[in-house]
GUGUKE-479471 format. One record per residue (C-alpha): residue number from 0; residue in three letters; x, y, z. Coordinates in Angstrom, 2 decimals, padded with zeros to 5 digits. Each point is the difference from the previous one (the first is absolute). Example, Ala and Ser with C-alpha at 12.3 -4.5 7.8 and 13.67 -1.06 7.14 Angstrom:
2
R,seq,type,px,py,pz
R,0,ALA,012.30,-004.50,007.80
R,1,SER,001.37,003.44,-000.66
***
This chain:
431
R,seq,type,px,py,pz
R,0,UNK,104.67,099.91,141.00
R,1,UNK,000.09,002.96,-002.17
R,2,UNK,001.09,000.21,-003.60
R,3,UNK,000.96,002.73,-002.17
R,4,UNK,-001.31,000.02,-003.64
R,5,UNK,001.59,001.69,-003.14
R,6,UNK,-002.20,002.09,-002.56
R,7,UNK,000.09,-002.03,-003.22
R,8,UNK,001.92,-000.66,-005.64
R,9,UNK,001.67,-002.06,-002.76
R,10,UNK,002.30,-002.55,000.65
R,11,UNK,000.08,-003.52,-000.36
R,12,UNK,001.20,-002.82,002.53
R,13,UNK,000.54,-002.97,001.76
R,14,UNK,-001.88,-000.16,003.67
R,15,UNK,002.04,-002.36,003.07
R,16,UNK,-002.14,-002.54,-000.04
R,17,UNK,-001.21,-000.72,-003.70
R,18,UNK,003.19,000.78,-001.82
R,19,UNK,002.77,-002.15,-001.09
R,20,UNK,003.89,000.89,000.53
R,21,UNK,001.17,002.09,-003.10
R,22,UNK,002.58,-001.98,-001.98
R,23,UNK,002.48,001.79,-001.45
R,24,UNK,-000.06,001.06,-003.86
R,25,UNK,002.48,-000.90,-002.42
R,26,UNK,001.71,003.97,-001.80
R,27,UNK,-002.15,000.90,-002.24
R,28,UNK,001.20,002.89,-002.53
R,29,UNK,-001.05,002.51,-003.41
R,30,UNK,002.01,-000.85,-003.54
R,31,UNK,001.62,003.55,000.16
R,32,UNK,-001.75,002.49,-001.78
R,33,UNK,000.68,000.40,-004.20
R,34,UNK,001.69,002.82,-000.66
R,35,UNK,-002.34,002.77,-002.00
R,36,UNK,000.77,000.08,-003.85
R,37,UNK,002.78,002.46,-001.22
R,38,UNK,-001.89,003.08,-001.03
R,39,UNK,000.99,002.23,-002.54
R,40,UNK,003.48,002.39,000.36
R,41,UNK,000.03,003.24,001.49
R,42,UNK,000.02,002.70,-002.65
R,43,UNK,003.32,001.31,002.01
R,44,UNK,003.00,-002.07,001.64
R,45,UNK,000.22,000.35,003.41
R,46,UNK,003.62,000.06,001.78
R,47,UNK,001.29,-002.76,002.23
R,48,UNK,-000.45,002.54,002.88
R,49,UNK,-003.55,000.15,-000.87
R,50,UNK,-001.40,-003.63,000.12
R,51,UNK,001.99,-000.48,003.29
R,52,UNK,-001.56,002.82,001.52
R,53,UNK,-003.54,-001.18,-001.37
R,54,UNK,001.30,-003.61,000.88
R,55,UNK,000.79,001.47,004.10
R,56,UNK,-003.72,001.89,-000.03
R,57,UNK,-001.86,-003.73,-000.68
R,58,UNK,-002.47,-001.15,002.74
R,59,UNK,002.33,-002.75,001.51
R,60,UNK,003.56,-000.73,000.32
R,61,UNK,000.45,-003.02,-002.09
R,62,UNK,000.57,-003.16,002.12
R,63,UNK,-001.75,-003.39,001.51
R,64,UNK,-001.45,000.78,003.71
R,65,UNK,-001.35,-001.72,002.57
R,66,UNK,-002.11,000.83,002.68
R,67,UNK,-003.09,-001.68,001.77
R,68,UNK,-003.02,000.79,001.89
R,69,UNK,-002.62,-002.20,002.11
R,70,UNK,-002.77,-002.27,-001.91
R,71,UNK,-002.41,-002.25,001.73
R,72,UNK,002.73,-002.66,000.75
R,73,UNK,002.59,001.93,000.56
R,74,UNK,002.90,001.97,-001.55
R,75,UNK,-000.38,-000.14,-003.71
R,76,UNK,003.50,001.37,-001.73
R,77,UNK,000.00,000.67,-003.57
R,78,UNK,002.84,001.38,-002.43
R,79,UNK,-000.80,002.47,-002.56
R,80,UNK,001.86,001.02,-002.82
R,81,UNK,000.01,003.17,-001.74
R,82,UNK,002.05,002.70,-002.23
R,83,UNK,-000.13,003.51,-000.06
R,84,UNK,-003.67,-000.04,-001.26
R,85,UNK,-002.00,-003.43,001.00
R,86,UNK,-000.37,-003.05,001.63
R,87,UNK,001.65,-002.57,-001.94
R,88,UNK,-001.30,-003.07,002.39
R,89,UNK,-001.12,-000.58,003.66
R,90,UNK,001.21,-003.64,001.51
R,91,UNK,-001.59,-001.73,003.06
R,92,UNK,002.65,-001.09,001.77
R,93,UNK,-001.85,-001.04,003.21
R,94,UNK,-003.06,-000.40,001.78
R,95,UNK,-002.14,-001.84,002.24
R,96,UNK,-003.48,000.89,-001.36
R,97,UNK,-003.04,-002.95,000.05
R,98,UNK,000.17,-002.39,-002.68
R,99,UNK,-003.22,000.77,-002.09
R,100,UNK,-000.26,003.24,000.53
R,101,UNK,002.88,002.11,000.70
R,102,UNK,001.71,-001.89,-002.27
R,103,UNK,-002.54,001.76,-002.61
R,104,UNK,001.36,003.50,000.47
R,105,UNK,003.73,-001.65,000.11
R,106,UNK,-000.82,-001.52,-003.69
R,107,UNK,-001.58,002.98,-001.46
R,108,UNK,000.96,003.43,001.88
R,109,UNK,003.82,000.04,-001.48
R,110,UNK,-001.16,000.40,-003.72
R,111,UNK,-002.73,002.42,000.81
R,112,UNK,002.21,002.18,001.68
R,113,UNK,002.18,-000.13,-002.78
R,114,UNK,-002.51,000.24,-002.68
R,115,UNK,-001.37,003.15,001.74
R,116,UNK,003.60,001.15,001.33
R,117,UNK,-002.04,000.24,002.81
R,118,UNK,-000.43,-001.02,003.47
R,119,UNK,-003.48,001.24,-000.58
R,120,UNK,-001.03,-002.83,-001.26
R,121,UNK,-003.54,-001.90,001.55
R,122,UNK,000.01,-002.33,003.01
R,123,UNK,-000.60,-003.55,-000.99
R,124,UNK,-003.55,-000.66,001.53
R,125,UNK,000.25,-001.81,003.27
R,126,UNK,003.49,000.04,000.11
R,127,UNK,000.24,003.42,000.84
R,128,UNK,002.61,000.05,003.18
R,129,UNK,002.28,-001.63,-002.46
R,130,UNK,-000.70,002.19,-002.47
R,131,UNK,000.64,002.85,002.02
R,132,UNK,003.35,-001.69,001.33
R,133,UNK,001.62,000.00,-003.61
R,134,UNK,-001.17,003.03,-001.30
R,135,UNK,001.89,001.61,003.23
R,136,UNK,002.87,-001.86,-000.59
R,137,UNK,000.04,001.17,-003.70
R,138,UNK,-000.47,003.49,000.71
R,139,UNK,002.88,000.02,002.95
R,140,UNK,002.29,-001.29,-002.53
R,141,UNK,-001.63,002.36,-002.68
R,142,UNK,001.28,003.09,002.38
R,143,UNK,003.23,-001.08,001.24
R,144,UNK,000.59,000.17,-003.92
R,145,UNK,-001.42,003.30,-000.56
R,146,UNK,001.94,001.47,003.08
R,147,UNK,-003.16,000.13,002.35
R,148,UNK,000.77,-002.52,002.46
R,149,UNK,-001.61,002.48,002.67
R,150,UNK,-003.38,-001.28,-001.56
R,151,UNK,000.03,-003.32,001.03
R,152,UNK,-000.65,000.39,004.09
R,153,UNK,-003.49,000.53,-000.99
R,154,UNK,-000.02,-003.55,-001.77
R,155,UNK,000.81,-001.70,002.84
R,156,UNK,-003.17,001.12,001.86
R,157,UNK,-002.50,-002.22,000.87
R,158,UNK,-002.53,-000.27,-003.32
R,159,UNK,-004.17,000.00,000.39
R,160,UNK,-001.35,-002.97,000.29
R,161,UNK,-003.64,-001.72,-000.97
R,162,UNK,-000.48,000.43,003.98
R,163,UNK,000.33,003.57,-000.02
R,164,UNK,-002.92,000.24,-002.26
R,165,UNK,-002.32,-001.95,002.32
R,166,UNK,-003.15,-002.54,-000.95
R,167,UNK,-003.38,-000.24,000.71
R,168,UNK,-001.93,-002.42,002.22
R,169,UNK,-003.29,001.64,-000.12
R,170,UNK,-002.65,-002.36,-001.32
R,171,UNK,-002.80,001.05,-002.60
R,172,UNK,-002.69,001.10,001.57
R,173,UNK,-003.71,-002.18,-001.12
R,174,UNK,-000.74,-003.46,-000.61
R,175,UNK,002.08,-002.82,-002.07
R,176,UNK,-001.26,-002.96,-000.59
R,177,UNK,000.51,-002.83,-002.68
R,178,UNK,001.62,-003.70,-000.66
R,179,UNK,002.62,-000.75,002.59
R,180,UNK,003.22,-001.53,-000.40
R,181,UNK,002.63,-000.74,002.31
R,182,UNK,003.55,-001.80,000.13
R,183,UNK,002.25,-000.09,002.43
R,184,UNK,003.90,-001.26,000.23
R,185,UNK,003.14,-000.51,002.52
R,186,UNK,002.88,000.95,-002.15
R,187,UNK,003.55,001.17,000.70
R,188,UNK,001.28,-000.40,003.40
R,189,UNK,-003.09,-001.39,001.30
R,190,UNK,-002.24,003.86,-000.97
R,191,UNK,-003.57,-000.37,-000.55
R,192,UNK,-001.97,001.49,-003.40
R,193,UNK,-003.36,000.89,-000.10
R,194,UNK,-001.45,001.15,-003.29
R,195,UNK,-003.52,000.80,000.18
R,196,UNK,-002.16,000.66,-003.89
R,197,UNK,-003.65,001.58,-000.57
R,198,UNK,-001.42,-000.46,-003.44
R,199,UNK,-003.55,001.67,-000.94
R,200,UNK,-002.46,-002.87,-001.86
R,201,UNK,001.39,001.44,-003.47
R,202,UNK,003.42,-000.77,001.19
R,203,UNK,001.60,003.42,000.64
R,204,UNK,002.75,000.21,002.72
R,205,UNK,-001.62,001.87,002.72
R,206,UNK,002.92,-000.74,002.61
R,207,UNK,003.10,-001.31,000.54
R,208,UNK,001.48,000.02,003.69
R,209,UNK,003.26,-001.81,001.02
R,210,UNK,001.27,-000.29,003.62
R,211,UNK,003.29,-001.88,001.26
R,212,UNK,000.66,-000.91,003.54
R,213,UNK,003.43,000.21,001.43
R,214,UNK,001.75,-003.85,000.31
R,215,UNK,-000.05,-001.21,003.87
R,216,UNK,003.69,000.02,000.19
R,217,UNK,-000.15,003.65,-001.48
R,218,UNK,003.24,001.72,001.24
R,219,UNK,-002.16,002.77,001.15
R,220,UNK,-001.73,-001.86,002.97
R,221,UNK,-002.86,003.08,-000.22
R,222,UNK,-000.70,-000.88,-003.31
R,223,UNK,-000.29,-004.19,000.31
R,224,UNK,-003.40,-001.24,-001.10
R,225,UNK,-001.19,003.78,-000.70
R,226,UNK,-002.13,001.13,-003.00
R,227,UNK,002.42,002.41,-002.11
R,228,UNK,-002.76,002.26,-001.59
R,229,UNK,-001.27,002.24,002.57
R,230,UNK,002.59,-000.04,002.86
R,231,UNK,002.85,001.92,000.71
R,232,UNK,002.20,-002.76,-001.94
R,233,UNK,-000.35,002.61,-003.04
R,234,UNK,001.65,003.26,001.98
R,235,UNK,002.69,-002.05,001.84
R,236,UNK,001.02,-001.65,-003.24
R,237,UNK,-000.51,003.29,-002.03
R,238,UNK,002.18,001.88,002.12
R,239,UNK,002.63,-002.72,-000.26
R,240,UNK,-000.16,-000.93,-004.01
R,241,UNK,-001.85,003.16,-001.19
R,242,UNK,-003.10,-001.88,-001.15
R,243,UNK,-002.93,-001.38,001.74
R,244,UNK,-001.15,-003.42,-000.45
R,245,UNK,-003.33,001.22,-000.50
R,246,UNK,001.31,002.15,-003.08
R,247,UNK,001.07,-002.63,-001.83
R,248,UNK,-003.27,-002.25,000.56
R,249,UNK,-002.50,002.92,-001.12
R,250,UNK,002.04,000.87,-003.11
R,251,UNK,-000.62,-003.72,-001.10
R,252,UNK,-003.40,-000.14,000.97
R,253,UNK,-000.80,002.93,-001.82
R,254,UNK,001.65,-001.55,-003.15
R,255,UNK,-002.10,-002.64,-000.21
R,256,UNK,-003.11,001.98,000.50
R,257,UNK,000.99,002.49,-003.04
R,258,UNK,000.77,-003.30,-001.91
R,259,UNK,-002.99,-001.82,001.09
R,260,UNK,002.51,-002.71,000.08
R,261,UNK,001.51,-002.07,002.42
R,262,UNK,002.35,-001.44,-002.10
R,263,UNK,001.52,002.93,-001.60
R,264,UNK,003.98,001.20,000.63
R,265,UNK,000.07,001.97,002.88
R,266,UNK,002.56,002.77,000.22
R,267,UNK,001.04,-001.02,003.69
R,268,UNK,000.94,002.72,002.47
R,269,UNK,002.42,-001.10,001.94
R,270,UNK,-001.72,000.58,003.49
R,271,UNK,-001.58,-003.17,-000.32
R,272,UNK,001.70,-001.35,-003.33
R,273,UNK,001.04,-003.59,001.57
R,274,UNK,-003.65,000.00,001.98
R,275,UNK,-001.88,000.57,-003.65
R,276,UNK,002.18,-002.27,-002.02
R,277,UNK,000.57,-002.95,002.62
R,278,UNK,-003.43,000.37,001.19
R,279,UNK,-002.61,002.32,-001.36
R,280,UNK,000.60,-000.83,-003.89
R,281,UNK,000.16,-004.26,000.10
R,282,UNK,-003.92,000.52,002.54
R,283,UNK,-001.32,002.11,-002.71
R,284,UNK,000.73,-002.10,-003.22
R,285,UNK,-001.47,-002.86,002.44
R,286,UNK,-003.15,002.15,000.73
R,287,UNK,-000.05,001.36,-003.76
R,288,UNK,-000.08,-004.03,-001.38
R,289,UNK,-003.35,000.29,002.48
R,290,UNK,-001.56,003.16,-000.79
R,291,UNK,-001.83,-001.83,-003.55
R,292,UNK,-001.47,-002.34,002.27
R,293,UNK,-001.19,002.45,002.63
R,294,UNK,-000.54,-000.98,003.91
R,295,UNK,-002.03,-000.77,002.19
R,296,UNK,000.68,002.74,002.67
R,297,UNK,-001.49,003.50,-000.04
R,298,UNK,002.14,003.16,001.13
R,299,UNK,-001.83,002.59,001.72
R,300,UNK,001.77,003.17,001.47
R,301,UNK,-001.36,003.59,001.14
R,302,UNK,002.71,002.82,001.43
R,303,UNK,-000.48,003.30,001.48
R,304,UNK,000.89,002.68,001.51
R,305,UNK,-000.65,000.24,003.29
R,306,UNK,001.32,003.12,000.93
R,307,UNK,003.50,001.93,001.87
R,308,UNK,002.34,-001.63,-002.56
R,309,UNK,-001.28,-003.34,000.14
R,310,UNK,-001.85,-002.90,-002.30
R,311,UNK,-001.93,-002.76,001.00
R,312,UNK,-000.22,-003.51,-002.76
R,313,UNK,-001.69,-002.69,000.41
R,314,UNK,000.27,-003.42,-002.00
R,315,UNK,-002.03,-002.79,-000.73
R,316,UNK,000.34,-003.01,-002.32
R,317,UNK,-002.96,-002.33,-000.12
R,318,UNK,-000.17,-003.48,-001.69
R,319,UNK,-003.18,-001.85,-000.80
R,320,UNK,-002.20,002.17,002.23
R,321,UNK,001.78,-000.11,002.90
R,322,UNK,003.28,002.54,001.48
R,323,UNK,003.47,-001.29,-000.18
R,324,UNK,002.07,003.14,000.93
R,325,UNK,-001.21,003.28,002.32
R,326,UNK,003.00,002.12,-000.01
R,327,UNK,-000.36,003.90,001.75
R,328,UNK,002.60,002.78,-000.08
R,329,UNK,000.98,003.20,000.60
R,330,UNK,002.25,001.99,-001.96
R,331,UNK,001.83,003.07,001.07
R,332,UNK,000.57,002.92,-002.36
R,333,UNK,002.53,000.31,-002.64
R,334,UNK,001.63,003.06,002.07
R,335,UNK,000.04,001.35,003.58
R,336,UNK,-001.34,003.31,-000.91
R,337,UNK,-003.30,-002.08,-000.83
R,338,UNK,000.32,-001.47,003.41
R,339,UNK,-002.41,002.07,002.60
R,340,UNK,001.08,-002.25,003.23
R,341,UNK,003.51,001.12,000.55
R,342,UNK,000.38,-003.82,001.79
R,343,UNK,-000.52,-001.34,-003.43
R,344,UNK,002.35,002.11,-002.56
R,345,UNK,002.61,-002.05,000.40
R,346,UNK,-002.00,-003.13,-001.53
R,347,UNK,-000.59,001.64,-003.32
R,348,UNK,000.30,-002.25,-002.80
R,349,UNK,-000.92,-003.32,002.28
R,350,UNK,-003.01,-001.66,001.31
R,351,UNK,-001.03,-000.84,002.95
R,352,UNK,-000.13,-003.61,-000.73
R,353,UNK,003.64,-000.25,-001.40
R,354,UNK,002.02,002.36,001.83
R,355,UNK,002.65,-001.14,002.45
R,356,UNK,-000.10,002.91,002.48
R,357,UNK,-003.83,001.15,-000.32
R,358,UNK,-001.18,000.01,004.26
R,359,UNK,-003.78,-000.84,-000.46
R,360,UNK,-002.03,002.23,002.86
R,361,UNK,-001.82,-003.13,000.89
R,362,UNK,002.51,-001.52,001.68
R,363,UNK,000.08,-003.40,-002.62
R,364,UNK,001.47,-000.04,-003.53
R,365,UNK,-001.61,001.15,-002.21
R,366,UNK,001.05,-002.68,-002.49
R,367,UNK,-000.85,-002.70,002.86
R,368,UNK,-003.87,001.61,-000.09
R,369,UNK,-000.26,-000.11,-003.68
R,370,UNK,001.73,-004.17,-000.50
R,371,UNK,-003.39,-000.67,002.46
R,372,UNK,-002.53,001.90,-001.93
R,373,UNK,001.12,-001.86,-002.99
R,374,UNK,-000.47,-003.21,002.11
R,375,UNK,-002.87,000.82,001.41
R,376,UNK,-001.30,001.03,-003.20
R,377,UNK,000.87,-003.04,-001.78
R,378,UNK,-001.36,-002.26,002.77
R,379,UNK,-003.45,001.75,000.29
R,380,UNK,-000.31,001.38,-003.14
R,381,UNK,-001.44,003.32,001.83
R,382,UNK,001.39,003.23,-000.74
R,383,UNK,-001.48,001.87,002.46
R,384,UNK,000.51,-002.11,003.39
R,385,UNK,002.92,001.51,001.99
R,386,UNK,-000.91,-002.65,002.61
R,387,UNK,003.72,-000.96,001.99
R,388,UNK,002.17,001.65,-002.14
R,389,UNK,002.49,002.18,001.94
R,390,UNK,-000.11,003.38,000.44
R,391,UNK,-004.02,000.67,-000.50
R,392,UNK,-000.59,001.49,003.59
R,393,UNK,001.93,001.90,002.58
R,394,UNK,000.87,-002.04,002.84
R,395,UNK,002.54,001.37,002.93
R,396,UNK,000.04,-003.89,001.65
R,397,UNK,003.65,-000.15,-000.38
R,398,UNK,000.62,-003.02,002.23
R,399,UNK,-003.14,-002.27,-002.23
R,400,UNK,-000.13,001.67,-002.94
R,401,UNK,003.09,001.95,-001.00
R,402,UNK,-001.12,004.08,-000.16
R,403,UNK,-001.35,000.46,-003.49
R,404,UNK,-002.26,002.92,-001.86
R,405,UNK,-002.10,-000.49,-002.95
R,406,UNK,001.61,000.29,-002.97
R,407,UNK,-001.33,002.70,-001.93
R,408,UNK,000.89,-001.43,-003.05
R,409,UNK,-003.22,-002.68,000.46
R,410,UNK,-002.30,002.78,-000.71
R,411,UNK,001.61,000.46,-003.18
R,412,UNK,000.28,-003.69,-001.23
R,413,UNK,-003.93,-000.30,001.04
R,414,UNK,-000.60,003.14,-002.68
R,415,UNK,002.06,-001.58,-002.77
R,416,UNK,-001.61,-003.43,000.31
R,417,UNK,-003.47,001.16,000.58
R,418,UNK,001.06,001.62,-003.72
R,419,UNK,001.71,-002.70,-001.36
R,420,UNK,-002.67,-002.60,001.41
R,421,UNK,-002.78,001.56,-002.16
R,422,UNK,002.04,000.30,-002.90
R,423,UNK,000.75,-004.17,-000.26
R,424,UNK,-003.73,-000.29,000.97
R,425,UNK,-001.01,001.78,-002.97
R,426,UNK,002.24,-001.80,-002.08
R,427,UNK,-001.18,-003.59,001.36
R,428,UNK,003.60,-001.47,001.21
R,429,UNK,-000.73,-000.28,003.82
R,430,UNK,-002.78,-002.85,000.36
***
C-alpha cells in the first residue's frame, strides 16, 4: 500500500485517538468599549450637513453583525458590535471548541480584539485553530460592516496548520548515556504510555522520550496495538486534524528539557494534548518523585547516520551488570529529497521498526527480527551472536525455510554495538 505525505506549521489540536469530544462553550463576550473622553471644541461650528457627511465616511456602518467561520470543533459564530468608528464588543455566541484549550482563545480573544480594534490580535498558544476560527469570524463580520463583504471568501479557506510545518524524527547523532528511568501506563480507552527519562550523575535531564500505542479496539484496525511515534499514524492523522501526534509529544518533551523539570506547566499542543496530560504528565511527576533517589538501571544509546537518507540507533539499558533491553532501529530521513532509494521516499519521517507499510527486502519484518535480537540478547547476554535469528543468511528453500536474504541492517547493528559495547566496558556496567 502506498501513502501520500503532506510537506509540513502552527496549529494546535486534538488527534482521533487521544482526544476527547469537544463540549460546547457557554457565549462568552467584551463589556463594550468606553467611549473616548470629549475633547476640546472645534475652533469653528460645523453644519448639520457636515457631521453627517463625516458621520457616512466612518469605517463601518453602525450595527450588531454576525457571521462565523470554522475553529477546531467546528463553526464558531460570534456577534460584533460597532459604530461608525470601532468595535464596541465581540460576543461568542457558539462553538464547539475543546474544553481546556479552545475554550482559552473563546475566554480571552473577544477583549483583545476589542482592545486592539483588531482582528490582529495573537493566537492563544496551542489553541491556535480556534484562534484562527474567531478571528475569521470577527473580521467577516468586521467587512460586511465596512461594505467589503467580497473579502470574506478568502476566510473561509482552509487555514495552515502545525502539520504543514512538518517535525523532525532524526536522532542526535553520538553517544547518550546516563541514569535510566522508565514508567509506563494504560490510560484512556485502553492506550498504552511509555515515558522514557535520562539523567547525567549531576542530575541534568539528558532525555525525555514518550511513545503511546494505539488501544486494541482502536477504530482504525491499522493502527490497534501500534507504536504512534514513528509510523504513519502521524501523516494519516495530520492530514485529517492538521497536527501530528508526534508534534504535540516533542513540543512537551522539549519543555521539560529547557526547564530541566518534569514537573513544570507544559504549554500542551494540541496534537497530543490528551496523550501528554492523561498520560505523559501523571508518569513524569511519578519518575520526578524518583529522580532524588536515582536507579539502578543505566541508559546507553549511540545513533548514526548511516547513509542515503537514513539513521541507524541502537539502545541498551543495563541493570546490575547485566542487559535488560537491546533495542535497534532505523530511521528514515526527515524529507524525501534526503531519500537516495526512490523505494524508500515515501517512508520519510518513520522507521523501519514502527512503520505500518515499510516491505523489509528480507522477506520477514523487520520489527519481528529486531523483538528476537532483544530476546536473544537478553537471554545470552551476547551482543554480537546473530545465531537463529531470522533474516541473517540468504536462503531460496522456500518449501523448509521460507525464501529470505540477509538483512543488511545486521551489519549495521554489529557496528553500533561493537561501539556501544566498549563504551559500557570502559565505564564498568557490563560484568
Amino acid at each position: 500500500m502506498k501513502k501520500t505525505h503532506l510537506a509540513v506549521i502552527a496549529a494546535c489540536m486534538t488527534l482521533a485517538g487521544c482526544s476527547q469530544p469537544a463540549q460546547p462553550q457557554a457565549p462568552a463576550t467584551t463589556t463594550p468599549a468606553e467611549t473616548p473622553a470629549a475633547t476640546a471644541a472645534p475652533a469653528e461650528t460645523t453644519t448639520a450637513a457636515e457631521e453627517t457627511s463625516a458621520a457616512a465616511e466612518g469605517i463601518y456602518e453602525p450595527g450588531t453583525y454576525e457571521a462565523e467561520a470554522d475553529g477546531f470543533g467546528g463553526a464558531i459564530k460570534v456577534s460584533v458590535e460597532v459604530d461608525a468608528e470601532k468595535i464596541l464588543s465581540v460576543t461568542i455566541l457558539s462553538n464547539s471548541e475543546t474544553d481546556g484549550i479552545g475554550s482559552k482563545a473563546i475566554e480571552s480573544l473577544p477583549g483583545a480584539i476589542v482592545e486592539k480594534q483588531s482582528t490582529e490580535v495573537e493566537a492563544v498558544s496551542g489553541a491556535t485553530l480556534s484562534s484562527n476560527g474567531i478571528k475569521n469570524a470577527v473580521q467577516k463580520a468586521l467587512n460586511t460592516a465596512s461594505g467589503n463583504e467580497e473579502a470574506n471568501g478568502a476566510l473561509d479557506e482552509k487555514p495552515a496548520t502545525l502539520f504543514d510545518e512538518g517535525w523532525s524524527v532524526k536522532p542526535e547523532y553520538g553517544i547518550v548515556k546516563g541514569n535510566y528511568f522508565k514508567e509506563s501506563q494504560i490510560f484512556r480507552q485502553g492506550h498504552t504510555g511509555v515515558l522514557e527519562v535520562v539523567t547525567s550523575d549531576e542530575g541534568e535531564i539528558l532525555m525525555v522520550e514518550f511513545n503511546e500505542t494505539g488501544r486494541p479496539n482502536y477504530y482504525t484496525r491499522l493502527y490497534q496495538d501500534q507504536g504512534k511515534r514513528l509510523s504513519e499514524y502521524n501523516f494519516t492523522m495530520g492530514e485529517r486534524k492538521g497536527v501530528a501526534f508526534i508534534q504535540g509529544i516533542l513540543s512537551a518533551e522539549q519543555q521539560m528539557i529547557e526547564n530541566q523539570s518534569l514537573t513544570d506547566e507544559i504549554d500542551c499542543v494540541a496534537g497530543a494534548s490528551n496523550s501528554v496530560q492523561q498520560s505523559m504528565i501523571p508518569m513524569a511527576a511519578v519518575i520526578a518523585e524518583k529522580l532524588d533517589g536515582g536507579s539502578t538501571q543505566k541508559y546507553y544509546s549511540i545513533a548514526e547516520d548511516l547513509g542515503g537518507g537514513l539513521s541507524g540507533k541502537l539502545d541498551i539499558v543495563v541493570e546490575n551488570g547485566k542487559i535488560i533491553d537491546c533495542r535497534y532501529d532505523e530511521i528514515f530521513a526527515d524529507s524525501p529529497e534526503e531519500i537516495e532509494d526512490e523505494v524508500l521516499k515515501p517512508h520519510y519521517r518513520t522507521s523501519k521498526y514502527y512503520s505500518i507499510y515499510y516491505e523489509e527486502p528480507s522477506r520477514i519484518g523487520f520489527n519481528v527480527q529486531m523483538d528476537a535480537l532483544n530476546a536473544k540478547v537478553v537471554e545470552t547476554q551476547d551482543l554480537f551472536d546473530l545465531t537463529d535469528l531470522p533474516a541473517i543468511e540468504d536462503t531460496g528453500d522456500y518449501k523448509t525455510g521460507g525464501f529470505t536474504l540477509r538483512n543488511t541492517a545486521w551489519d549495521n547493528y554489529l557496528s553500533l554495538a561493537e561501539k556501544l559495547h566498549a563504551e559500557m566496558v570502559n565505564d564498568g556496567v557490563l560484568k
